[in-house]
C-alpha positions as CSV (number, residue, x, y, z in Angstrom):
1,X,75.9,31.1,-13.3
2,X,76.7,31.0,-9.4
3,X,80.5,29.6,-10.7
4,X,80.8,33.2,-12.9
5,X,79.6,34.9,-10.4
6,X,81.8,33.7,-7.6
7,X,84.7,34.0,-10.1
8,X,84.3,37.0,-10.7
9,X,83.5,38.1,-7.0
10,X,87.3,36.6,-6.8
11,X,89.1,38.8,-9.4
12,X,87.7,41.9,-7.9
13,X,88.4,41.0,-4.3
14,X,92.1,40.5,-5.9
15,X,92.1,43.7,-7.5
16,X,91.3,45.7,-4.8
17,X,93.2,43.3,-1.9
18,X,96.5,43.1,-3.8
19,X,97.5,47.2,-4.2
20,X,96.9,47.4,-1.0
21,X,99.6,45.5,0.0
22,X,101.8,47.2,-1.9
23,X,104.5,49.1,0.4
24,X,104.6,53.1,-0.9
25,X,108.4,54.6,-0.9
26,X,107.4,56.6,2.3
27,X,107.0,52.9,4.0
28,X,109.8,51.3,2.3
29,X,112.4,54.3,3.6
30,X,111.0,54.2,7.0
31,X,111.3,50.7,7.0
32,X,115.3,50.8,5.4
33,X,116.4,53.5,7.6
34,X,115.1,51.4,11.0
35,X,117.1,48.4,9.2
36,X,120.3,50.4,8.0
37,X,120.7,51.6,12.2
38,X,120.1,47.7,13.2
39,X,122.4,46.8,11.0
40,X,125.2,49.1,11.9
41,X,125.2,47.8,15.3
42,X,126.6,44.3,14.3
43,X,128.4,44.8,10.4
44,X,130.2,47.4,9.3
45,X,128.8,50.6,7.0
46,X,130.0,49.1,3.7
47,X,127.8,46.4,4.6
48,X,125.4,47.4,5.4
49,X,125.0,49.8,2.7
50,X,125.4,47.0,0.5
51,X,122.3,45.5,2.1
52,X,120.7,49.0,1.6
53,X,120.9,48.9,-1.6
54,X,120.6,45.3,-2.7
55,X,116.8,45.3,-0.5
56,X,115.8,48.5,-1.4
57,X,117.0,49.2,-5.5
58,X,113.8,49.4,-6.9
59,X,114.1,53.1,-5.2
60,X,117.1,54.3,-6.6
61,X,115.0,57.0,-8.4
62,X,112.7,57.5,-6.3
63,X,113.2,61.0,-4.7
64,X,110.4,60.4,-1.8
65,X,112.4,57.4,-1.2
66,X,115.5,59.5,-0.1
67,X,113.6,62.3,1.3
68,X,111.7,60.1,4.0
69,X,115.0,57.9,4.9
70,X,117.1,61.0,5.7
71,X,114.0,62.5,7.7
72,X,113.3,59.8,10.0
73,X,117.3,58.3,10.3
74,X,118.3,58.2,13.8
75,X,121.6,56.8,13.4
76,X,123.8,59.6,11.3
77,X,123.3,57.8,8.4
78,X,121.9,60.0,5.1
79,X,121.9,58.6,1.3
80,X,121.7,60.1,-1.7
81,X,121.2,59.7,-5.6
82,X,124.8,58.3,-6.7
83,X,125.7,60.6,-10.0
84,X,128.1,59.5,-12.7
């Protein structure tokens, strides 16, 4: 009984402990915009916006993803929604 009970006491802890970690788009764009200007100061822009976009593709529709990396960009860099 005590082995069910601390089993289960382990799948919840998981449940709640593991969405947390989950980084939101707002994170993730702040987090690619610091790295896009970091990167710029040692490779070149096609570079680096291949690095952009190789770390960060689960985003590529993700309009708050865009929004918040063009907001808090400090280094003249904007993106955009590439349409075909």
């Amino acid at each position: 009984m005590k082995k069910k009970i601390l089993l289960l006491s382990a799948v919840v802890a998981l449940m709640v402990i593991l969405p947390a970690c989950e980084e939101t788009a707002k994170e993730a764009a702040q987090k690619a915009s610091k790295e896009m200007c970091d990167c710029l100061n040692d490779h070149s822009q096609s570079y680096c916006e291949d690095q952009l976009n190789s770390n960060y593709s689960s985003y590529k529709n993700d309009d708050a993803f865009y929004s918040e990396f063009n907001k808090v960009n400090d280094c003249n860099i904007t993106i955009s929604k590439k349409t075909n």
